[in-house]
C-alpha positions as CSV (number, residue, x, y, z in Angstrom):
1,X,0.0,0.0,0.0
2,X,3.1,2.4,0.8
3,X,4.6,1.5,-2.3
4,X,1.2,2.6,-4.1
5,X,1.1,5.5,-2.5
6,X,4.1,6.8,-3.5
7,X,3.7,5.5,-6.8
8,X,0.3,7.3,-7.4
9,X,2.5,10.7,-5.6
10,X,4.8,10.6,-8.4
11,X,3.3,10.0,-10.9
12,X,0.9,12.5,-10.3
13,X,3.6,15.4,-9.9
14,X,5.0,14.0,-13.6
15,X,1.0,14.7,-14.7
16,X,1.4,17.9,-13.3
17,X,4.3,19.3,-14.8
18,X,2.8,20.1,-18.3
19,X,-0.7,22.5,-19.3
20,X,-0.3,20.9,-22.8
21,X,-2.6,18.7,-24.2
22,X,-0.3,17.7,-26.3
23,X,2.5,16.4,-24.4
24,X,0.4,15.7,-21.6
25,X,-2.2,12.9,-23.1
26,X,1.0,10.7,-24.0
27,X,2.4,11.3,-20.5
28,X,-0.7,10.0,-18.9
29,X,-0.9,6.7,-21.1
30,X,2.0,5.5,-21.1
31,X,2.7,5.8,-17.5
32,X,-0.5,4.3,-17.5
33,X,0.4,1.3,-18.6
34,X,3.9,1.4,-17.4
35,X,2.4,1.6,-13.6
36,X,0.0,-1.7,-14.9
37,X,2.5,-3.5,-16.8
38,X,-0.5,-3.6,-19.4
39,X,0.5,-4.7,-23.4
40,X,-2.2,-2.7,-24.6
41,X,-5.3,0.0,-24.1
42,X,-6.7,2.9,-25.1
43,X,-7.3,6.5,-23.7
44,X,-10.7,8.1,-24.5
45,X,-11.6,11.9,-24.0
46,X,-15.1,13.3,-23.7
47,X,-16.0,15.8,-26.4
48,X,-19.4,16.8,-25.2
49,X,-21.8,13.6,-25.5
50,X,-19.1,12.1,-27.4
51,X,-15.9,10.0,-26.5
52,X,-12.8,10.1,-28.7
53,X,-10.3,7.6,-28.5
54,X,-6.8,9.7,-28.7
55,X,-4.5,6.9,-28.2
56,X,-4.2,3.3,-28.1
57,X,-1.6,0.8,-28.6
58,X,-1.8,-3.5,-29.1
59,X,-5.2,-5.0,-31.3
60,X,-7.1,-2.6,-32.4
61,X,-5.2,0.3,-32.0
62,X,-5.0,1.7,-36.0
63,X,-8.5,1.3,-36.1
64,X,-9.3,2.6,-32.2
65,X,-7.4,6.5,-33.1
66,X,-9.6,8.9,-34.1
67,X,-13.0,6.5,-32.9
68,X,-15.8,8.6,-31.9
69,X,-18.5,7.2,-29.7
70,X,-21.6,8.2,-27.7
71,X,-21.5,8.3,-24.1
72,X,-23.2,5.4,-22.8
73,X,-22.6,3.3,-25.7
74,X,-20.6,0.1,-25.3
75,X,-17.9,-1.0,-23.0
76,X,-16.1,2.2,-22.4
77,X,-18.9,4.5,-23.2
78,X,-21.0,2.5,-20.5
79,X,-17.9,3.3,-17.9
80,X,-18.0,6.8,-18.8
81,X,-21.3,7.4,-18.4
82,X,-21.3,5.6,-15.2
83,X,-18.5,7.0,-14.0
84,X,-17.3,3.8,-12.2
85,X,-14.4,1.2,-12.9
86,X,-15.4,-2.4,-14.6
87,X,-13.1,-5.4,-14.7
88,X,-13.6,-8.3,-16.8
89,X,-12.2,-11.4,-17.3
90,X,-11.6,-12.2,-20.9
91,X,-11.5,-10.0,-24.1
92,X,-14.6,-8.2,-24.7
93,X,-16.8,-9.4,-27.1
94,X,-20.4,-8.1,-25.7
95,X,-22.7,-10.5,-24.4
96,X,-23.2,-7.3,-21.4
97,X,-18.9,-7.9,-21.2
98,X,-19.3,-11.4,-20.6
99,X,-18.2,-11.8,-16.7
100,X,-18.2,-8.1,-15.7
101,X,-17.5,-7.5,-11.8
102,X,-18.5,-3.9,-10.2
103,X,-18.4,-3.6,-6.7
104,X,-18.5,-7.0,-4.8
105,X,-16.7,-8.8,-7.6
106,X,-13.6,-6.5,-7.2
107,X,-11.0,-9.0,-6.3
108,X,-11.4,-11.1,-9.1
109,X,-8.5,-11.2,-11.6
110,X,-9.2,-9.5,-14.8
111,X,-7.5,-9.3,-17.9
112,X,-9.3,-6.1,-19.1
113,X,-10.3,-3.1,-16.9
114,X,-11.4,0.6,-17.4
115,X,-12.1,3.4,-15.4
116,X,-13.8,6.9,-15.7
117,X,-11.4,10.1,-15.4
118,X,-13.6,12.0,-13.6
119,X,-12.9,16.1,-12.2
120,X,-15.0,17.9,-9.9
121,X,-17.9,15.4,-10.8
122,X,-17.6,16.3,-14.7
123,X,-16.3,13.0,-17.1
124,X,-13.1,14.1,-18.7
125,X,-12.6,10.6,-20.8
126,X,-11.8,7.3,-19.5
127,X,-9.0,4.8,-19.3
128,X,-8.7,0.8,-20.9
129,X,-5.8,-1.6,-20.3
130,X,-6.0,-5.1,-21.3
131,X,-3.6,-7.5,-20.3
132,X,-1.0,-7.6,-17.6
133,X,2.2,-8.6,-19.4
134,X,3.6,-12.1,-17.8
135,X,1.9,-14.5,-15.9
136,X,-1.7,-15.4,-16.2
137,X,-1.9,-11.5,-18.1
138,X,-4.7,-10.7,-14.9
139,X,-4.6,-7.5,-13.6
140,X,-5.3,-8.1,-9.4
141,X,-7.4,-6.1,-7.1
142,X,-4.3,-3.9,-6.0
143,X,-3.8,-2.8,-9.8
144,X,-7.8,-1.8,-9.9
145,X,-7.0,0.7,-7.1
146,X,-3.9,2.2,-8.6
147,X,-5.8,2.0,-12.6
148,X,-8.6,4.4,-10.1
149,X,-5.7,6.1,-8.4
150,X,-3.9,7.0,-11.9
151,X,-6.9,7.7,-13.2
152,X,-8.4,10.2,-11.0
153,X,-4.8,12.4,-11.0
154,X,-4.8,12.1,-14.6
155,X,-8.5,13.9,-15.1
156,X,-7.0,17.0,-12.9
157,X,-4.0,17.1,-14.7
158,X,-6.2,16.6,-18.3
159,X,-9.1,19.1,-17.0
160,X,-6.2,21.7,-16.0
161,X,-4.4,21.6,-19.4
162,X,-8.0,21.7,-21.1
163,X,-8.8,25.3,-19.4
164,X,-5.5,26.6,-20.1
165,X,-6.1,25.6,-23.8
166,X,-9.5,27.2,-23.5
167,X,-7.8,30.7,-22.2
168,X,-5.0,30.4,-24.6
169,X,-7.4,29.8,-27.7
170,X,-9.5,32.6,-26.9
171,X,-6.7,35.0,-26.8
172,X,-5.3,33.9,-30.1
173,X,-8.6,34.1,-31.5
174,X,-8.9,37.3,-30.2
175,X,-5.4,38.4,-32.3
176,X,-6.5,36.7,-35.3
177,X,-9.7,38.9,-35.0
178,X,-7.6,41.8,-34.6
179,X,-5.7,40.9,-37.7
180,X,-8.9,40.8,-39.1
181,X,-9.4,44.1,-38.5
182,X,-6.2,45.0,-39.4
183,X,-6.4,43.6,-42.9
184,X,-9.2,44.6,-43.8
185,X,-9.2,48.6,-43.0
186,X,-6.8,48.8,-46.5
187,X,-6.4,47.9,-50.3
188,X,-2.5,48.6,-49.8
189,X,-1.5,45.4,-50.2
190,X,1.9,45.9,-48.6
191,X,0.4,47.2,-44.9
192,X,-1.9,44.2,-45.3
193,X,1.4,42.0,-45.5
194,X,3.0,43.3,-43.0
195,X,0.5,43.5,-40.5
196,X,-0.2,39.7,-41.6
197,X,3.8,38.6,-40.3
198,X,4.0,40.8,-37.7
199,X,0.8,40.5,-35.5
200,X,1.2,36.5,-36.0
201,X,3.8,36.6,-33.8
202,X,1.7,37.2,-30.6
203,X,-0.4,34.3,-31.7
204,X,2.7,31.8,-33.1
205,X,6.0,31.1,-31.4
206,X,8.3,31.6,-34.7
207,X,11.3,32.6,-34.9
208,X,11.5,34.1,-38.7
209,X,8.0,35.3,-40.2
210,X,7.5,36.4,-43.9
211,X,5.0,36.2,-46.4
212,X,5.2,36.9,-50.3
213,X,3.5,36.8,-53.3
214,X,3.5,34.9,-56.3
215,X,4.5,36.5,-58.9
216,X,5.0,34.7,-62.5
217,X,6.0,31.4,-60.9
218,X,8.4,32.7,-58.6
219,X,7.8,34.0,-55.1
220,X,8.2,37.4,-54.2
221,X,9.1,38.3,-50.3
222,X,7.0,41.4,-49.8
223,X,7.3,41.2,-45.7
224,X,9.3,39.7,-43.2
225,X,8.4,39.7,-39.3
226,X,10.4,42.8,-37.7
227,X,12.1,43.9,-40.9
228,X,11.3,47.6,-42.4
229,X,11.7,46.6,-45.8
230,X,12.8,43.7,-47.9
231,X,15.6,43.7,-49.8
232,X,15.3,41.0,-52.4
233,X,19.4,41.0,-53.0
234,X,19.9,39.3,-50.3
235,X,20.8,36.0,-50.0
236,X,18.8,34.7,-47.0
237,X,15.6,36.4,-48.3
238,X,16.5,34.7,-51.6
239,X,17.0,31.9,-49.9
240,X,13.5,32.1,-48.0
241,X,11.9,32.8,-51.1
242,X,13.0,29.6,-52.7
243,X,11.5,27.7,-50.1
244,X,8.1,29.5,-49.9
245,X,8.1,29.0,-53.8
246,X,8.8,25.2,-53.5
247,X,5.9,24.8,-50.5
248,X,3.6,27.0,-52.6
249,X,4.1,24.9,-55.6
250,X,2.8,22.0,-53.4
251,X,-0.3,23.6,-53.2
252,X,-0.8,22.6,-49.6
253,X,0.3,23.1,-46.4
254,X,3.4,22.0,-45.6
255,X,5.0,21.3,-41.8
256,X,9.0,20.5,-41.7
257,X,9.2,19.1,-37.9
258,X,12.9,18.7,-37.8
259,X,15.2,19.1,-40.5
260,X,17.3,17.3,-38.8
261,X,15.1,13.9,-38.2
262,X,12.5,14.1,-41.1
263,X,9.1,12.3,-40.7
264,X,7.9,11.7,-44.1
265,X,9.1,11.4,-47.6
266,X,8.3,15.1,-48.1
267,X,10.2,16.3,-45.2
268,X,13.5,14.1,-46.4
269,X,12.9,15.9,-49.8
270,X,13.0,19.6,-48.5
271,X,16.1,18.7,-46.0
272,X,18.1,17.5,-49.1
273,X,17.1,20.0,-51.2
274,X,18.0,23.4,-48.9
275,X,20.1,21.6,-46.5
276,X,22.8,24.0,-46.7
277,X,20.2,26.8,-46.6
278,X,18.5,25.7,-43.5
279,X,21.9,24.9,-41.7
280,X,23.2,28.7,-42.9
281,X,19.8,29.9,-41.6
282,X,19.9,27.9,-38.0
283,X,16.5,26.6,-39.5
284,X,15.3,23.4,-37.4
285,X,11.2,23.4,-38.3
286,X,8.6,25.4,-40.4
287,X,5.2,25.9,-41.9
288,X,4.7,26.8,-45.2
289,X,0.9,27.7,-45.9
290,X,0.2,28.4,-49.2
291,X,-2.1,31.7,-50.1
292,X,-5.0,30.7,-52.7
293,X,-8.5,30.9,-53.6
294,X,-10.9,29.2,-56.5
295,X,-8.1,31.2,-59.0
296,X,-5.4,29.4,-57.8
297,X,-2.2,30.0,-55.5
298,X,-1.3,33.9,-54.3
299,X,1.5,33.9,-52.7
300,X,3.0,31.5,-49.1
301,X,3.0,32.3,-45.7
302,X,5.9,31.1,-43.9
303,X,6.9,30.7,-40.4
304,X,10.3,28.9,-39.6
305,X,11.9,28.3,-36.3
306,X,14.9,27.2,-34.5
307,X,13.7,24.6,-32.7
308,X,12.0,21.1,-33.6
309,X,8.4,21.0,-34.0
310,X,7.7,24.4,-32.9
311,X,3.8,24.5,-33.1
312,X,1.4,22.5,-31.9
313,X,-1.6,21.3,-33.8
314,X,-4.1,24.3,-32.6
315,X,-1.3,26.7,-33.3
316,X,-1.3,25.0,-37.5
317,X,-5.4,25.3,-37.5
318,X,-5.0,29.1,-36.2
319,X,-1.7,29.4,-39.1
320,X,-4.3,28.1,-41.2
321,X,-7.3,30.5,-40.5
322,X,-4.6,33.5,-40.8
323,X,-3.7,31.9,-44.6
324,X,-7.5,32.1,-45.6
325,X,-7.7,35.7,-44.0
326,X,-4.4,36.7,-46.2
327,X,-5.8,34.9,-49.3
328,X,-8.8,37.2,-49.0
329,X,-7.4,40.5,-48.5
330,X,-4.5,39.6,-51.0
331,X,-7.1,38.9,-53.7
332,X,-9.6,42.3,-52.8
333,X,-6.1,44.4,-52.8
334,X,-4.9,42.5,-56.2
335,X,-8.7,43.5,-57.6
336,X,-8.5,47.5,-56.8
337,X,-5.2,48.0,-58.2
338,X,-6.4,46.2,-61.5
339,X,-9.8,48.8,-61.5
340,X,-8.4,52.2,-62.8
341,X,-6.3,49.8,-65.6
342,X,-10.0,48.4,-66.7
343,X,-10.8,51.8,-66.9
344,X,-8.6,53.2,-69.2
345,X,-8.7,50.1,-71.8
């Protein structure tokens, strides 16, 4: 029990050490089933009456990712909604969980168990592990209490990061409002661009900002983050420029996580291609949105950092929203300048 106890203690401290989602989910399952010795599960979080499975490794797991459910429907759904802990004895195949033990049944050995995360009486997800690893592969009455233990630090630590999250999106919706604004007060196309790159950067932790226009094919730099003008002579803007053009050609977004470590065949591509270039520039990560609408591509919005996988997967859907919002006011300020030259043919 002392040895729990102290188990539960620190692992609850390594829950508490991050307010992001994103590092924190991972945290939480695999110390999970580090603590259970489990060889497989799956971690659920409640999206109002739904429950999205987030991560899960062992069986199912390619299909479990990204599974939506209703609260209250099957095995984890029912554990949710209950907000209890079931144990069963075999793998679930219905029949009501074939021999399910709640309550008196407790000290049964189980070879699959799940438990509701559950914060200040509100369902945050729920937790599934399946089979202890050596042994008979049963999971004893002792691990049930530290599964609940686990489970119960985990929903503060998840409900925590979820508010901060909350907070955090509201302010950077409240910057791309003001960009909004910003953007949209002018038909000069060059204060549009520069207010684009430079109020990003209270919303987006980059290092270099720019965003250019296509022009012919070939990409032209018309604002970079903290710079008072743009001199296309120089190399590293050249060099920038290349790269936006070669993301822009994609036609679609584009994330480098580490030039260093690539993660995909597109990633290996761009680090051959401007390794030098991103070595010269100290260039580690980037996102490269291109600028387009039913016409075709604008121009590319780029954001490069120093660091490995610099933004999180909110901060690409917010990079994303400010792309659509460029794309606009790109096209309206393309459109006036053409009017008085309609005119005089």
């Amino acid at each position: 029990e002392v040895e729990r106890l102290r188990l539960l203690q620190y692992i609850g401290q390594e829950f508490n050490s991050s307010l992001d989602p994103d590092e924190l989910l991972p945290r939480v399952f695999h110390s999970v089933l580090t603590a259970l010795g489990a060889e497989g599960g799956s971690l659920w979080i409640a999206e109002a009456d739904l429950l999205r499975c987030v991560l899960a490794v062992g069986g199912a797991s390619d299909r479990l990712v990204g599974a939506r459910m209703p609260v209250g429907t099957g095995f984890i759904g029912d554990v949710a909604s209950k907000q209890k802990t079931t144990v069963v004895t075999r793998a679930i195949e219905d029949p009501r969980y074939q021999q399910s033990f709640d309550g008196e049944g407790a000290d049964a050995a189980a070879t699959v168990m799940a438990t509701a995360m559950v914060a200040k009486g509100d369902t945050i997800g729920a937790i599934q592990v399946t089979n202890k690893g050596g042994g008979s592969g049963a999971f004893t009455a002792g691990d049930r209490a530290l599964l609940e233990g686990l489970a119960a630090s985990a929903a503060t630590a998840i409900r925590n990061a979820q508010l901060v999250e909350a907070e955090r999106r509201a302010r950077d919706l409240a910057v791309l409002l003001e960009i909004s604004r910003e953007i949209s007060s002018t038909l000069d196309l060059d204060r549009v661009l520069r207010s684009v790159v430079n109020l990003a950067s209270r919303a987006l932790p980059f290092d270099r900002g720019a965003v250019g226009v296509m022009e012919k094919g070939s990409c032209d730099l018309r604002a970079i983050a903290g710079v008072a003008t743009v001199d296309p002579k120089d190399p590293r803007v050249a060099d920038l420029a290349a790269r936006g053009e070669w993301a822009a050609g994609r036609g679609e977004a584009f994330y480098l996580t580490d030039s260093d470590a690539p993660a995909s065949d597109a990633e290996r591509l761009f680090a051959q291609m401007f390794r030098d270039d991103l070595v010269s520039a100290g260039v580690r990560s980037g996102l490269y949105v291109p600028l387009k609408d039913e016409e075709g591509v604008l121009g590319v919005l780029i954001f490069e950092s120093e660091r490995p996988e610099f933004l999180t997967g909110t901060q690409r859907e917010l990079a994303g929203i400010l792309a659509n919002q460029t794309g606009v006011a790109i096209r309206n300020a393309q459109l006036y300048h053409q009017v008085p030259l309609v005119e005089t043919l």
